[in-house]
C-alpha positions in Angstrom: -22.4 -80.8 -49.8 -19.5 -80.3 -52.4 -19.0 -84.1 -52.7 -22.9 -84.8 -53.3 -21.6 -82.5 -56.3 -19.0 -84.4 -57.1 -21.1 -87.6 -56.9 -24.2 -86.7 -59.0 -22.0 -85.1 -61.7 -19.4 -88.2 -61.9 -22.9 -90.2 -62.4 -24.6 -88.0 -64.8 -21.2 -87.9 -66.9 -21.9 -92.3 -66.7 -25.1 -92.6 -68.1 -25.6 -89.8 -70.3 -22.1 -89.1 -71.6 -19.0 -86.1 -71.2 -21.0 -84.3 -74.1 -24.1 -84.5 -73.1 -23.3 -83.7 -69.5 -21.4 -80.7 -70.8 -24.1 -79.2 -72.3 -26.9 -79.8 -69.7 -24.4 -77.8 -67.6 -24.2 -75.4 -70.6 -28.3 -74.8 -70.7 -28.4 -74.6 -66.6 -25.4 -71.5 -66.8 -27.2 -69.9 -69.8 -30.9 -70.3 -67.8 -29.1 -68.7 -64.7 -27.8 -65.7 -66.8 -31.2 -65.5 -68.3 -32.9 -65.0 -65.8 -30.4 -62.5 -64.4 -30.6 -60.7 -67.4 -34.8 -60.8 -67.2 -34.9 -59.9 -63.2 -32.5 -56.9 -64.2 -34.4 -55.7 -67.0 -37.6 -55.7 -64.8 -36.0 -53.7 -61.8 -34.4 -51.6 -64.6 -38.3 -51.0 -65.7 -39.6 -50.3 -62.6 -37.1 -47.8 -61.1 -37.3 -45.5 -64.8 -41.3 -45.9 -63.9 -40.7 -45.1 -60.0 -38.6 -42.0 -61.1 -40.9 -40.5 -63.7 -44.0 -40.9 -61.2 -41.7 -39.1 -58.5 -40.4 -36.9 -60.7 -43.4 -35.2 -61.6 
């Protein structure tokens, strides 16, 4: 599986370019964290609203 990896990227860094490559990579890390950042923010949410209705 790693050397698919290795594959695609070595031909992505061909057609489109070091740069360009670089910063697709860039956009798919900062997606990730994102999304991290949004599903921890939601499960945040939902336990303060768990604990106030149990609270009570």
């Amino acid at each position: 599986m790693p050397i698919l990896l290795i594959i695609l990227l070595a031909i992505l860094i061909a057609q489109v370019g070091f740069w360009d490559t670089l910063a697709a990579l860039f956009g798919a890390v900062a997606l990730v964290v994102l999304f991290l950042l949004v599903l921890a923010a939601a499960i945040a949410i939902g336990a303060y609203l768990l604990f106030r209705r149990v609270w009570r």
